[in-house]
Short mmCIF file of the C-alpha atoms (twelve columns), coordinates in Angstrom:
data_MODEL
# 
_entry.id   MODEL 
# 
loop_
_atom_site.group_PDB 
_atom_site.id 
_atom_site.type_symbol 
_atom_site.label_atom_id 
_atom_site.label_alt_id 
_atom_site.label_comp_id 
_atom_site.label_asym_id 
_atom_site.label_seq_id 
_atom_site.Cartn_x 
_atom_site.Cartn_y 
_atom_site.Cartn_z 
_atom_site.pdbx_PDB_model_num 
ATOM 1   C CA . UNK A 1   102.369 85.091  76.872  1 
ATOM 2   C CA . UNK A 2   99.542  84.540  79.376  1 
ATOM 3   C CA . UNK A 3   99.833  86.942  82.680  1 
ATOM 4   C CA . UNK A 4   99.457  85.335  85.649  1 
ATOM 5   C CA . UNK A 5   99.714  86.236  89.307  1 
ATOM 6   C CA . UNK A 6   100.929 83.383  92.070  1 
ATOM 7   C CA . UNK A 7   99.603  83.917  95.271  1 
ATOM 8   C CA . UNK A 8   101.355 83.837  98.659  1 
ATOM 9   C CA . UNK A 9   100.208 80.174  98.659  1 
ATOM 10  C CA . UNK A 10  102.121 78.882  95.670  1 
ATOM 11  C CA . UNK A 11  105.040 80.991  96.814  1 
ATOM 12  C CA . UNK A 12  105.282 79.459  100.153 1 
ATOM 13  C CA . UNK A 13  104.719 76.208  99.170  1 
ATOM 14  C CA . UNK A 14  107.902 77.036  96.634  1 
ATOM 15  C CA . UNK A 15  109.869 78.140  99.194  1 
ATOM 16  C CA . UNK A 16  109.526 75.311  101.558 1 
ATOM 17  C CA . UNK A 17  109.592 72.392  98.979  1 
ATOM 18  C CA . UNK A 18  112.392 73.456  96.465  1 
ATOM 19  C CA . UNK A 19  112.757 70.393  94.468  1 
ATOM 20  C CA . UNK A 20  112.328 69.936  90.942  1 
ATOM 21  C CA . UNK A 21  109.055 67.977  90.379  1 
ATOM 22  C CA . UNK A 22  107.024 69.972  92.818  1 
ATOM 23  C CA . UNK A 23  104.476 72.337  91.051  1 
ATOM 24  C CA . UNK A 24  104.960 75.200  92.612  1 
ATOM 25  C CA . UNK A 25  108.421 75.240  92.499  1 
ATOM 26  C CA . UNK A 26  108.310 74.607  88.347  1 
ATOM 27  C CA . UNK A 27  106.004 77.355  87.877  1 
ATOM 28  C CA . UNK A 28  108.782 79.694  89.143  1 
ATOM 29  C CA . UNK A 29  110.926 77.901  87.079  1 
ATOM 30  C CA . UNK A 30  108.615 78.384  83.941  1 
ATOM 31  C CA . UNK A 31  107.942 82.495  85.170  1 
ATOM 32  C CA . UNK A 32  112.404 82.739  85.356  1 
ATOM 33  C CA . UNK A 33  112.387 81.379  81.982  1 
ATOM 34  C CA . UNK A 34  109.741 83.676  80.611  1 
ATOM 35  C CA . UNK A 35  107.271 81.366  79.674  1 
ATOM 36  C CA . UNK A 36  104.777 83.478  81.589  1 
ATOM 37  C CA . UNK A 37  104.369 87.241  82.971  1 
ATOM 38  C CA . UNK A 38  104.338 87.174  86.886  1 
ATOM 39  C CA . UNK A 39  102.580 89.312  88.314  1 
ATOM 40  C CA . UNK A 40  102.812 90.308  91.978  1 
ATOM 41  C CA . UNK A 41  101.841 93.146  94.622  1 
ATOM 42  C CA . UNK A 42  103.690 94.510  97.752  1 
ATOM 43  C CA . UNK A 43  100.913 93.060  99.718  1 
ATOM 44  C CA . UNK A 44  101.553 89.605  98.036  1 
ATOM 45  C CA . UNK A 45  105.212 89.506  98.717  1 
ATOM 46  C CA . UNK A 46  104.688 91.336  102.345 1 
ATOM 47  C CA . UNK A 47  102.066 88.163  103.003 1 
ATOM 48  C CA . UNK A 48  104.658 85.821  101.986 1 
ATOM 49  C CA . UNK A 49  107.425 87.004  104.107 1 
ATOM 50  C CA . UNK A 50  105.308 87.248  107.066 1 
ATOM 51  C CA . UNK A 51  103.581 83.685  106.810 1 
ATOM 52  C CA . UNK A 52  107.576 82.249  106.682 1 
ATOM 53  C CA . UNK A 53  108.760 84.628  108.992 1 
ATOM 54  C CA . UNK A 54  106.014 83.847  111.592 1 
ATOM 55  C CA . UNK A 55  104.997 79.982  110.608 1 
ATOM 56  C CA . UNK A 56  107.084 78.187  113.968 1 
ATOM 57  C CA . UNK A 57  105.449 75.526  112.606 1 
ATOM 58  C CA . UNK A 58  107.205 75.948  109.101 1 
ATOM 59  C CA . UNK A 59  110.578 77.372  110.979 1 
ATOM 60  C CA . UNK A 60  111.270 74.316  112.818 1 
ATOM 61  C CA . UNK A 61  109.763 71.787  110.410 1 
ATOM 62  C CA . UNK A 62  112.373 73.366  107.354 1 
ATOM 63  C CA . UNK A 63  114.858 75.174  109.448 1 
ATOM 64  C CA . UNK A 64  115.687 78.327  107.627 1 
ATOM 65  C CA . UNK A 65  116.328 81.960  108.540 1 
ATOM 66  C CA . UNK A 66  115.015 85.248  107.855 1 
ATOM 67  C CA . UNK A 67  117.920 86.353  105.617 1 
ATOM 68  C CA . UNK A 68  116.780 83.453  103.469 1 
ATOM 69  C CA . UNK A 69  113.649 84.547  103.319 1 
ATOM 70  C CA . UNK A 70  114.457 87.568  102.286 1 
ATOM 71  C CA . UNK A 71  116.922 86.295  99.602  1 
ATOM 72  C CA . UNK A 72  114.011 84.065  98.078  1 
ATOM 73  C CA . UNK A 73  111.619 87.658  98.236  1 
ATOM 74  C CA . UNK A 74  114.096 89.607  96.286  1 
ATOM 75  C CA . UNK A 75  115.169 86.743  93.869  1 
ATOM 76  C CA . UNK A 76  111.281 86.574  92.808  1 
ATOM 77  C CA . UNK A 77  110.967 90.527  92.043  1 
ATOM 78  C CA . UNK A 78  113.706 89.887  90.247  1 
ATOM 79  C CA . UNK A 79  111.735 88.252  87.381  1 
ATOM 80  C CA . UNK A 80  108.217 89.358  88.585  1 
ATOM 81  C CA . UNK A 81  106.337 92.672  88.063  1 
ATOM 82  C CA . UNK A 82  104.952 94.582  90.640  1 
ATOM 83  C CA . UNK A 83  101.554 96.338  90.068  1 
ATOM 84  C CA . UNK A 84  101.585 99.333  92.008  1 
ATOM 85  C CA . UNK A 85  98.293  100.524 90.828  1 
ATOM 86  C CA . UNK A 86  96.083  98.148  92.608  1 
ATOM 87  C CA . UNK A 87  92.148  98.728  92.679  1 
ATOM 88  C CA . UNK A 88  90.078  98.409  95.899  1 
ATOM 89  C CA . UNK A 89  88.551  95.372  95.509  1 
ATOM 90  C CA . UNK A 90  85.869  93.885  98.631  1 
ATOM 91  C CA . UNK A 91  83.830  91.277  99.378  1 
ATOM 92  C CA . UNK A 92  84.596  89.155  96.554  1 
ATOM 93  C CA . UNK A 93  86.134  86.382  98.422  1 
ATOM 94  C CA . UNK A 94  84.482  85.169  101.529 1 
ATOM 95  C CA . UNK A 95  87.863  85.520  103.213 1 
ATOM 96  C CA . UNK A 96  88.310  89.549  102.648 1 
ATOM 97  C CA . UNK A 97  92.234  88.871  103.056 1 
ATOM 98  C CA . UNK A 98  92.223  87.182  99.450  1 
ATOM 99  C CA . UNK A 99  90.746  90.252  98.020  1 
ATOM 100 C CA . UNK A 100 94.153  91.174  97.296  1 
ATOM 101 C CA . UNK A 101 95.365  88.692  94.763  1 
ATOM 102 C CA . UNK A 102 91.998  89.537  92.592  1 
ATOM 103 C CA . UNK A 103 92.897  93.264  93.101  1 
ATOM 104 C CA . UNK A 104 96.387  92.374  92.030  1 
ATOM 105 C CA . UNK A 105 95.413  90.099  88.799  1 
ATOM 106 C CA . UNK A 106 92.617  92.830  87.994  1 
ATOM 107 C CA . UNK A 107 95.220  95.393  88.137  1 
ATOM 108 C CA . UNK A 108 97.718  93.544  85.722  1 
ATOM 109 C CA . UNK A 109 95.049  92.223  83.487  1 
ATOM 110 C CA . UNK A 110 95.891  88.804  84.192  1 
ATOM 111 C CA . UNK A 111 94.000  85.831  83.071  1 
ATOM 112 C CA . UNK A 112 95.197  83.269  85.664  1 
ATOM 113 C CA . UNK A 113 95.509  83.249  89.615  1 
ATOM 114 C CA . UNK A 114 97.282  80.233  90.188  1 
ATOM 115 C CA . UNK A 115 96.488  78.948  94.401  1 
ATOM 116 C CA . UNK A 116 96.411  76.648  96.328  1 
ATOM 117 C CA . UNK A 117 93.718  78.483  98.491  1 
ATOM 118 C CA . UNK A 118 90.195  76.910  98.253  1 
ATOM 119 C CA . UNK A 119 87.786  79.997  98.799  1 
ATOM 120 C CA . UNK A 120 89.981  81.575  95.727  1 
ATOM 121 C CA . UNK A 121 89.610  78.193  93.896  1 
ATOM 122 C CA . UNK A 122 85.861  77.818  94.557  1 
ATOM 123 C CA . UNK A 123 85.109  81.228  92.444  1 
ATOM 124 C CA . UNK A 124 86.696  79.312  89.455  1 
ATOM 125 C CA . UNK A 125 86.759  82.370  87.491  1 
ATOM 126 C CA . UNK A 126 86.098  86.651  88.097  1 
ATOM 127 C CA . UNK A 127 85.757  88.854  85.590  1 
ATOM 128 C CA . UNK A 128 87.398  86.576  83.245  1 
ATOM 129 C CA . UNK A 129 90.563  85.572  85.120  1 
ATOM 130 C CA . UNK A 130 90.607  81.812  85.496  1 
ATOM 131 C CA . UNK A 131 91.254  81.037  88.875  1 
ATOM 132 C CA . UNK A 132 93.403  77.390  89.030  1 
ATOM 133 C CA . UNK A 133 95.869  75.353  91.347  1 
ATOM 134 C CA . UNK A 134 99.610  75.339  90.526  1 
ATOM 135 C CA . UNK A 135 99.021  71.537  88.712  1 
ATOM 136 C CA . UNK A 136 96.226  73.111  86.405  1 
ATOM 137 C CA . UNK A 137 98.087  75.476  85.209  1 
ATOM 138 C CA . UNK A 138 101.615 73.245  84.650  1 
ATOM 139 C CA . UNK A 139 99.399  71.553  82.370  1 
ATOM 140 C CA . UNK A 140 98.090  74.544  80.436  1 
ATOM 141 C CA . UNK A 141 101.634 75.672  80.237  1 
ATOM 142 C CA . UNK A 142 103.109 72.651  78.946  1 
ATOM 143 C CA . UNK A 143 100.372 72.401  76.603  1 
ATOM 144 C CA . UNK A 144 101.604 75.313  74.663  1 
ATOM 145 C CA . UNK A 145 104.106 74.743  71.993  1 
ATOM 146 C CA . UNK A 146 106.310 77.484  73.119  1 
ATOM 147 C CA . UNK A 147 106.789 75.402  76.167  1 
ATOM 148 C CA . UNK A 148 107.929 72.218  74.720  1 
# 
């Protein structure tokens, strides 16, 4: 079962766009079934809460409130695991705040960060983690015959 961590991206974009068809939204689907190991820090979740606590732009576009924000938040870690033991990792990304989801997939030993972010998706790969948007990785996942 590959491990994989989602950034705040994916999880966003899941939040706001709940319908079945929409990639981001199946890959939680696919992680709830157990089809992969999610992966996720505090700092991943705490960035996700704060970009749909904070986005006016998102609040009044999709109209929802902080308690379901937090619902969605604790529903994830629900199925997730949380690396605690996260190494310092800098200067990897050209924007420093996406150091975080490398420290977080180095610390689980993931092979896939799955993003929507383009300075994470123009690495392509670090230290052997394949680095791959949320449609990418649908298709490696329904590729596998477990998945079928």
């Amino acid at each position: 079962m590959p491990k994989v961590v989602l950034d705040s991206s994916v999880l966003v974009s899941a939040f706001l766009n709940p319908t079945p068809g929409g990639a981001s939204y199946e890959l939680l689907r696919f992680a709830e079934r157990g089809a992969f190991a999610l992966y996720l820090s505090e700092a991943i979740v705490a960035e996700t809460t704060r970009v749909l606590i904070t986005s006016t732009r998102n609040r009044s576009r999709y109209h929802y409130t902080e308690a379901e924000v937090a619902f969605y938040c604790r529903t994830i870690l629900d199925f997730a695991m949380v690396v605690s033991e996260v190494p310092e990792v800098r200067g990897v990304v050209r924007d420093p705040n996406d150091d975080m989801i490398i420290a977080c997939a180095m610390g689980a030993g993931a092979e896939y960060v799955v993003t929507r972010d383009k300075d994470l998706l123009s690495l392509g790969d670090h230290q052997g983690i394949s680095i791959v948007t949320p449609e990418v990785f649908l298709h490696v996942l329904r590729s596998q015959p477990s998945a079928r």
